[in-house]
C-alpha positions in Angstrom: 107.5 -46.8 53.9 104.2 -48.2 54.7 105.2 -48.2 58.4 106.0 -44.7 58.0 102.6 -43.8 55.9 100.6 -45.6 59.3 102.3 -43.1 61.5 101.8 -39.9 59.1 97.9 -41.3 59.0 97.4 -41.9 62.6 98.6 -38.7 63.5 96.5 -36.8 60.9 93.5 -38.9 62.4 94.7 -37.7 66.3 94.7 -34.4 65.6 91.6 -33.8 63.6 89.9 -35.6 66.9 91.6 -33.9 69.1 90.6 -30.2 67.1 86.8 -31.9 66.9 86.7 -32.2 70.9 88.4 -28.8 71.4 86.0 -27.2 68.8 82.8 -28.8 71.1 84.4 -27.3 73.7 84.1 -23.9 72.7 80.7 -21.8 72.7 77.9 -21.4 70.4 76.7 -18.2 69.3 73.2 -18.2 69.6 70.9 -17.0 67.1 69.7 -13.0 68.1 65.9 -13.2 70.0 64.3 -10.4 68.2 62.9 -8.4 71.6 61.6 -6.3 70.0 59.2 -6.4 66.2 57.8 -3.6 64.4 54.5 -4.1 63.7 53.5 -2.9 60.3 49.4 -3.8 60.4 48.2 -0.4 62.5 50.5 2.5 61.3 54.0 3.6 62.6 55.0 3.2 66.2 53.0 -0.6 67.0 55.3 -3.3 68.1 54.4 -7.0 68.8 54.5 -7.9 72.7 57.0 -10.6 73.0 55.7 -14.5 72.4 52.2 -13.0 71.2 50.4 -11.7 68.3 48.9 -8.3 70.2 50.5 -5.1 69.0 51.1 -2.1 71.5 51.5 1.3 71.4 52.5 3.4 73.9 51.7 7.0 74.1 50.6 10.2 75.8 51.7 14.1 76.9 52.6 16.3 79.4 50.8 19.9 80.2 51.5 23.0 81.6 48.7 25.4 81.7 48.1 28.8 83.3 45.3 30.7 83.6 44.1 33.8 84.3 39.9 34.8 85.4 40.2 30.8 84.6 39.2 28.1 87.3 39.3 24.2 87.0 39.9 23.2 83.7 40.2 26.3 82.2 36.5 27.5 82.9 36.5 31.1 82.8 34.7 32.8 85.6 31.1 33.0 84.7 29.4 31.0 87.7 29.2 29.5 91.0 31.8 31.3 93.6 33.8 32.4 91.3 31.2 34.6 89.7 31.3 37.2 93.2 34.6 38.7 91.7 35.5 39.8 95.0 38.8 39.1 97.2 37.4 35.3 97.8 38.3 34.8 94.4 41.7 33.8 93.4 42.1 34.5 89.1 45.6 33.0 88.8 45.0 29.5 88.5 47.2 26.4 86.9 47.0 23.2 86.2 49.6 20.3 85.0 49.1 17.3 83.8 50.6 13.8 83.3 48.7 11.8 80.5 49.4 8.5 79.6 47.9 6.0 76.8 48.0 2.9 75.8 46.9 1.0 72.8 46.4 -2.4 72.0 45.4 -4.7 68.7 45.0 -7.9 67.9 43.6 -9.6 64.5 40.3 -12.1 65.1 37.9 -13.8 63.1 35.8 -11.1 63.2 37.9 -7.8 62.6 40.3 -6.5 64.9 40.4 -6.4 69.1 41.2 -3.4 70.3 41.6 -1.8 73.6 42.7 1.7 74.5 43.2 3.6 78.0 44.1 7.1 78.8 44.8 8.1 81.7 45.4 11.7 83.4 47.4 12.2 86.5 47.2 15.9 87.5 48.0 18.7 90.0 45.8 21.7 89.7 46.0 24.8 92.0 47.8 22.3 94.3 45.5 19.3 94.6 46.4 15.9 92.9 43.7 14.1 90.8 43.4 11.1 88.9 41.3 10.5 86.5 40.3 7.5 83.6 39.3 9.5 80.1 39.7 6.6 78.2 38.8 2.9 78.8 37.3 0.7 75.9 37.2 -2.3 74.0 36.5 -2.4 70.4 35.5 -5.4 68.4 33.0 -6.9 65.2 31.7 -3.0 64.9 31.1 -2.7 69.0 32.8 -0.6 71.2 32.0 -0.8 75.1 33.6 1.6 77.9 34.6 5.1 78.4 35.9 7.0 75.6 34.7 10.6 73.6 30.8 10.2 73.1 30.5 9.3 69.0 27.5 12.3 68.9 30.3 15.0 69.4 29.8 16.5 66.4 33.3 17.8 64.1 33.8 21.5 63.8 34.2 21.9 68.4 36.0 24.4 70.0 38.0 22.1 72.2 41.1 19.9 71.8 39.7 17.5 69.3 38.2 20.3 67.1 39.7 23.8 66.8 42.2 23.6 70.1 40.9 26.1 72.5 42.6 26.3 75.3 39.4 27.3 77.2 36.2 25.2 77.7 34.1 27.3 76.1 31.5 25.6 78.4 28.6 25.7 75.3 29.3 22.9 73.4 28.7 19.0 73.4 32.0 18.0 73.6 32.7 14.7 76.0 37.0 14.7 74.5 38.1 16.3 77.6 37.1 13.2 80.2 35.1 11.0 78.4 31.3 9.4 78.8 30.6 5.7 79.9 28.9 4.1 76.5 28.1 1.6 74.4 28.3 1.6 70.4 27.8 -0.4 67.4 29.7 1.2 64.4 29.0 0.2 60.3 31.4 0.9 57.9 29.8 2.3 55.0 32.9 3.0 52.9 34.3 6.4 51.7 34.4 7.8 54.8 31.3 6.9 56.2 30.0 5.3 59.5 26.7 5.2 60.6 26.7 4.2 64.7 24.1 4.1 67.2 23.9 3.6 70.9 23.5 4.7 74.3 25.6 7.1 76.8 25.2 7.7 80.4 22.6 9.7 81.4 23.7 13.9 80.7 21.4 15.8 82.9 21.3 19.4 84.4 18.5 18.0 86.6 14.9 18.9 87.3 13.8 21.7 89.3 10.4 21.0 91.8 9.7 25.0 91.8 7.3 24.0 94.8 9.8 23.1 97.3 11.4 25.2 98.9 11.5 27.5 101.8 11.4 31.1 102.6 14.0 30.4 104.8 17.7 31.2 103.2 19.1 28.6 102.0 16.8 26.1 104.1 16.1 23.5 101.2 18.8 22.8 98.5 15.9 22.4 96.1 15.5 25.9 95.9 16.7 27.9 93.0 19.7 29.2 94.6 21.4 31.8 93.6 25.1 30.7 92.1 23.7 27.2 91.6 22.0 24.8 89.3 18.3 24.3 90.2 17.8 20.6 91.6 18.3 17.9 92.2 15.0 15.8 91.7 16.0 13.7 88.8 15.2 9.7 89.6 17.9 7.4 88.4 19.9 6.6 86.3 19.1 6.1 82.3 21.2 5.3 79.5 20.3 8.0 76.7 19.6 6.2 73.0 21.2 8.1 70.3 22.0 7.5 66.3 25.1 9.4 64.4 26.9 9.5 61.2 29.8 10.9 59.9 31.4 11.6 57.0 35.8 11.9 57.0 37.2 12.3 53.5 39.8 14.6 52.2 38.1 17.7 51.8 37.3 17.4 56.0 34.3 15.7 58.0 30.8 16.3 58.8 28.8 14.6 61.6 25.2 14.7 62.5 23.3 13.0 65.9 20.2 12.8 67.3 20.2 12.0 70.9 16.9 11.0 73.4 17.1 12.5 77.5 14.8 10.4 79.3 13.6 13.1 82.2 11.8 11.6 85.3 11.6 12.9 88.7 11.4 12.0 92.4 7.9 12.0 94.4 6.0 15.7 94.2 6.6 17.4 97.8 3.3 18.5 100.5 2.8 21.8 99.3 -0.4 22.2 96.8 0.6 22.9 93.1 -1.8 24.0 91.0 -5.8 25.0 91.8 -7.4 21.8 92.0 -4.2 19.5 93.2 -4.8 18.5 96.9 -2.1 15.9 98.2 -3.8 13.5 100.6 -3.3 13.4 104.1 -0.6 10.7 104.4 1.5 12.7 101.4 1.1 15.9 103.9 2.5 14.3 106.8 5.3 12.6 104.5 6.0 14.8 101.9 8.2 13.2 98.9 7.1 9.9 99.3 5.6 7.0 97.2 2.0 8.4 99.2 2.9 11.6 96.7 2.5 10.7 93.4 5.5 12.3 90.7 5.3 13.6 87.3 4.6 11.5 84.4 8.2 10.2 82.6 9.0 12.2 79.3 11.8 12.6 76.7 13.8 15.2 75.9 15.8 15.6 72.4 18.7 17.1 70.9 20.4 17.0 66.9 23.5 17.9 67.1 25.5 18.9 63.9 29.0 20.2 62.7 31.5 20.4 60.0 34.5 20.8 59.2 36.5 22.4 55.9 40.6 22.1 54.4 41.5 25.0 53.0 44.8 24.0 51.5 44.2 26.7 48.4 45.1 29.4 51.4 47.7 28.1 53.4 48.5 24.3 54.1 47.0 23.0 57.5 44.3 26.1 57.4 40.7 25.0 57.9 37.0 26.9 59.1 34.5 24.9 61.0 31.7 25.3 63.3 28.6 23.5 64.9 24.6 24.0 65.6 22.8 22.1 68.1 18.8 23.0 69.0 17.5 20.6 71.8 14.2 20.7 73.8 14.4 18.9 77.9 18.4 18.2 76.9 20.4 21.5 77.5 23.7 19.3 77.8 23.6 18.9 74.5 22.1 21.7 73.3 23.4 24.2 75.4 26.8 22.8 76.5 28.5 19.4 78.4 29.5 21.9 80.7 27.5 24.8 80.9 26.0 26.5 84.3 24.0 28.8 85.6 25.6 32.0 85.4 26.2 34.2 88.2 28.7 37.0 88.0 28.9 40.2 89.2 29.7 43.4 87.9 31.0 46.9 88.7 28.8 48.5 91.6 25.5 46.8 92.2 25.0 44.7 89.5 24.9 41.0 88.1 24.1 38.9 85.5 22.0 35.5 86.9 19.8 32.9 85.2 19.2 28.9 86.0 20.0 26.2 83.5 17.4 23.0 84.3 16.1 19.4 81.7 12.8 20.4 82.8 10.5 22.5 85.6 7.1 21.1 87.3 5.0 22.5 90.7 3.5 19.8 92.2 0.4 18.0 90.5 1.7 19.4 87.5 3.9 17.4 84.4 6.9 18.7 82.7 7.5 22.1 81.4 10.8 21.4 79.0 14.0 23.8 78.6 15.1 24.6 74.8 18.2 25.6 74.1 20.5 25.8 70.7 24.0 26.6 70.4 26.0 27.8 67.3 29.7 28.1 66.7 32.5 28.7 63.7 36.4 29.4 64.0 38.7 29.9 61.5 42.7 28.4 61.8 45.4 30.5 59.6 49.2 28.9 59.5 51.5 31.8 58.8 54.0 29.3 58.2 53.9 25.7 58.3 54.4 25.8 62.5 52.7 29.1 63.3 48.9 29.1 63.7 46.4 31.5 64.6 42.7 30.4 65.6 39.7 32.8 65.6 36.3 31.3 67.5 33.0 32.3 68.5 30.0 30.5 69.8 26.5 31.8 70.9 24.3 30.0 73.6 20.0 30.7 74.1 18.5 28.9 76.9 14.7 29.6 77.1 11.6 28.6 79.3 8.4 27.8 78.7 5.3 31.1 78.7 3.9 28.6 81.5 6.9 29.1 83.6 7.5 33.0 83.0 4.2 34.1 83.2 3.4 31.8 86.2 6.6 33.7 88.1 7.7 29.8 88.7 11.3 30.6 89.4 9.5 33.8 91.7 7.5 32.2 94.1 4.2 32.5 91.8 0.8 30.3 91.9 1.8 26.9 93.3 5.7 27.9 93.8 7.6 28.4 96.8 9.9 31.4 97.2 13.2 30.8 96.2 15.6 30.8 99.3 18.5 33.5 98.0 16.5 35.5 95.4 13.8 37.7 95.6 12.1 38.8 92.4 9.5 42.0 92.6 6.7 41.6 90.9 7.7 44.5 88.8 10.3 42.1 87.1 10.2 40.0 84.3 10.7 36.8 85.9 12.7 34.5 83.1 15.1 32.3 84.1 16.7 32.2 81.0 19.6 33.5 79.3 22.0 34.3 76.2 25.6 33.0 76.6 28.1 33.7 74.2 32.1 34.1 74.1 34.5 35.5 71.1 38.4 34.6 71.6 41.9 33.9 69.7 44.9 31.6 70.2 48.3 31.9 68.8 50.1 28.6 68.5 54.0 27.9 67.9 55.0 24.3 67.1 58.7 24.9 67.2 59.3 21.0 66.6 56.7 18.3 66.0 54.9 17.2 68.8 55.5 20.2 71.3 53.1 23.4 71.6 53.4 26.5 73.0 49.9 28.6 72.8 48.1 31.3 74.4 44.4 31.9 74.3 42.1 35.3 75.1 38.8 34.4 75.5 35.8 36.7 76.4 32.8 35.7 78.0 29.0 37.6 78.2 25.9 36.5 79.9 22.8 38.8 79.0 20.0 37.3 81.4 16.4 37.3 80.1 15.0 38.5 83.7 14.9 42.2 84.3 14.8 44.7 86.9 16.0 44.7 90.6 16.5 41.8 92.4 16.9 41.3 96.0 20.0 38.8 96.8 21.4 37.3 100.3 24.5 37.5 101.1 27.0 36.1 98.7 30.7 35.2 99.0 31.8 38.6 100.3 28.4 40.4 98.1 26.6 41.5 100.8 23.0 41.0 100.8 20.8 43.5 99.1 19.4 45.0 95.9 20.9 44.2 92.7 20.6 45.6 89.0 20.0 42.8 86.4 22.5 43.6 83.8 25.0 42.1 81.2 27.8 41.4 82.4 31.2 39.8 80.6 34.6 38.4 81.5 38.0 38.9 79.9 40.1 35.3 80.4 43.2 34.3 79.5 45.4 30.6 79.2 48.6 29.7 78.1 50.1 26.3 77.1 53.2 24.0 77.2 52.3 20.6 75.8 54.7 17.6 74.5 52.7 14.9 73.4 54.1 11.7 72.0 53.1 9.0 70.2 50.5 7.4 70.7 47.4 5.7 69.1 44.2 8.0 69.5 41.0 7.1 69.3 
């Protein structure tokens, strides 16, 4: 028996080994490696980059847009070429777009780290582009790069106000592309920041209205027809600003007040006003340290909007607007975007004034532009994913009595006559202008995330000079006499956009 039991046990014992070796034998499931983890701390769609602690989101859209009496980025044709309106002028245009963002977090010491980068990738009317809107760090209250300028006041017209399709060209509104800057942000709670800081330099340059020739189109300082007086600004300089803003429930408000340091190159040869006599040297090189230049000034801007919920009418409905008044700083004032007007009407008529920071004739100092803007629009959902927009804005850009009644922009005391544009001395000869555009768009969000819109948009320039004017040739406008008239612009834009998600700004 006991020999028996041995066996029994030593068997037992051989097997159990033998099961223990095949069971080492055989594979280990490994625990799952968790590739991918949400990340809770910044809102829906963050997850943690593998083996760190940073949280990305990735993000972006793609556009379709078509135009008609629309060029570039859906500027309606007011200006430049485009204003002849004759057979040189193409009014189908489109434009789509590949954008791409990226969005990045990470807790410190000192608040979070954050960097975000938007990028566009576009084909419009056949040529490729690239272009950087967005590139900036944030960190402890300071934000340094290229993203939307934080004195864009709420209440725009454009994609991060009240969705035109357009660019209404007459309001400060950097969203589109972005400005270079640098910011320091406090939280004041409820809502509230108070920033300040300093963008890169927005100018619409400085015109020398003593340079020039009588020659056409012999010196590009010359207030050319079609163009934007200039250039003559010197340098670069960042421009200071403060802002604060207000986002609660019931909508935001924002308020800025920006500084445009003006300063211009060396005065040219020709005399300016009785009394100014260059020196020798300066006559026999004219625009050069010999010269002398005006004194360095600063022009201003406040910029100012707001923005209202009116859930009590329809969820998602909301009215807004802006105002903006700015003396030597018509970028702000006036527009990001805006330009000298120059379009043509029916028969022998056109609608023309200049856009400039500031004017001088040699020996002289600055004579300052002012301009204001003001805007409103009102958004009704007809259902929760059917939207329709109403807008209006309303541009003045005005000179100085000095530079009217001195006929600056006309070839008066001290000024050179301007290559493309003869004034008679019958005319009023003011530069300036009222700009101003009324226009709709429809939207249809048939899912979220995906857009289908179409926008009307008219445009009217009344210029502030009067009478006949004598033009050279332009585009296929031949050369001749020309009635100074108001003149307008129906435009229209459609849009296909699917955005997804992505982290904003």
């Amino acid at each position: 028996m006991k020999m028996v039991k041995s066996l029994l046990l030593g068997s037992a014992a051989g097997l159990v080994a033998v099961a223990g070796a095949q069971a080492a034998d055989l594979p280990v499931k490994a625990k799952p490696v968790e590739y991918v983890k949400i990340c809770t701390l910044y809102g829906d769609g963050f997850y943690y980059i593998p083996g760190t602690d940073t949280c990305l989101k990735l993000g972006g859209y793609v556009r379709a847009d078509y135009g008609w009496n629309t060029t570039g980025a859906r500027t309606p044709h007011y200006s430049g070429s485009a204003g002849a309106q004759d057979r040189t002028v193409s009014p189908y245009s489109t434009r789509h777009r590949l954008n791409m963002q990226i969005d990045t977090r990470t807790q410190t010491a000192y608040g979070t780290l954050r960097t975000f980068t938007s990028a566009h990738l576009q084909n419009e009317n056949g040529e490729d582009t690239t272009n950087a809107s967005r590139a900036f760090i944030q960190w402890a209250g300071f934000t340094f790069g290229r993203t939307a300028s934080f004195t864009d006041p709420p209440g725009s017209m454009g994609d991060s106000g009240f969705r035109s399709i357009f660019q209404t060209q007459n309001q400060s509104d950097t969203g589109a592309n972005g400005v270079n800057q640098i910011a320091y942000t406090w939280e004041l709670g409820n809502g509230m920041t108070l920033s300040v800081g300093a963008d890169e330099r927005r100018q619409r340059g400085i015109f020398n209205a003593s340079a020039g020739s009588l020659a056409i189109g012999a010196n590009p300082n010359n207030a050319m027809f079609g163009t934007n007086p200039g250039p003559t600004s010197a340098g670069q300089h960042p421009g200071p600003w403060v802002a604060y803003k207000v986002n609660q429930a019931w909508g935001q408000f924002g308020v800025a007040a920006v500084a445009n340091h003006l300063s211009a190159v060396n005065y040219t040869a020709t005399p300016g006003i009785a009394g100014y006599a260059p020196t020798a040297p300066c006559i026999q090189q004219p625009g050069t340290t010999w010269c002398g230049y005006p004194k360095d000034e600063w022009g201003w801007a406040v910029l100012s909007g707001i923005e209202i919920k009116l859930p009590w009418i329809a969820q998602g409905d909301r009215i807004g607007g802006y105002f903006n008044y700015g003396v030597g700083a018509p970028r702000f004032s006036g527009g990001s975007n805006l330009a000298s007007p120059s379009l043509y009407g029916s028969g022998n008529t056109v609608a023309l004034g200049w856009i400039t920071d500031a004017v001088f004739l040699n020996g002289t100092g600055f004579e300052q532009t002012t301009a204001w803007t003001a805007a409103a629009a009102y958004e009704h959902y007809w259902v929760r994913n059917f939207s329709t927009t109403v807008y209006g804005t309303y541009t003045d850009m005005s000179y100085s009595d000095t530079v009217v009644n001195g006929r600056w922009f006309c070839g008066g005391p001290g000024a050179a006559a301007q290559g493309n544009v003869n004034v008679p001395l019958a005319s009023t000869c003011d530069p300036g202008f009222k700009y101003w555009t009324v226009g709709t768009h429809t939207d249809w969000f048939p899912v979220s995330g995906f857009r289908l819109g179409i926008d009307v948009l008219w445009v009217q320039i009344e210029p502030n000079l009067t009478g006949p004017v004598t033009l050279a040739r332009f585009q296929n406008r031949p050369q001749g006499v020309y009635t100074v008239e108001k003149e307008g612009i129906l435009a229209v834009a459609a849009r296909a956009q699917r955005s997804f998600p992505a982290g904003g700004e």
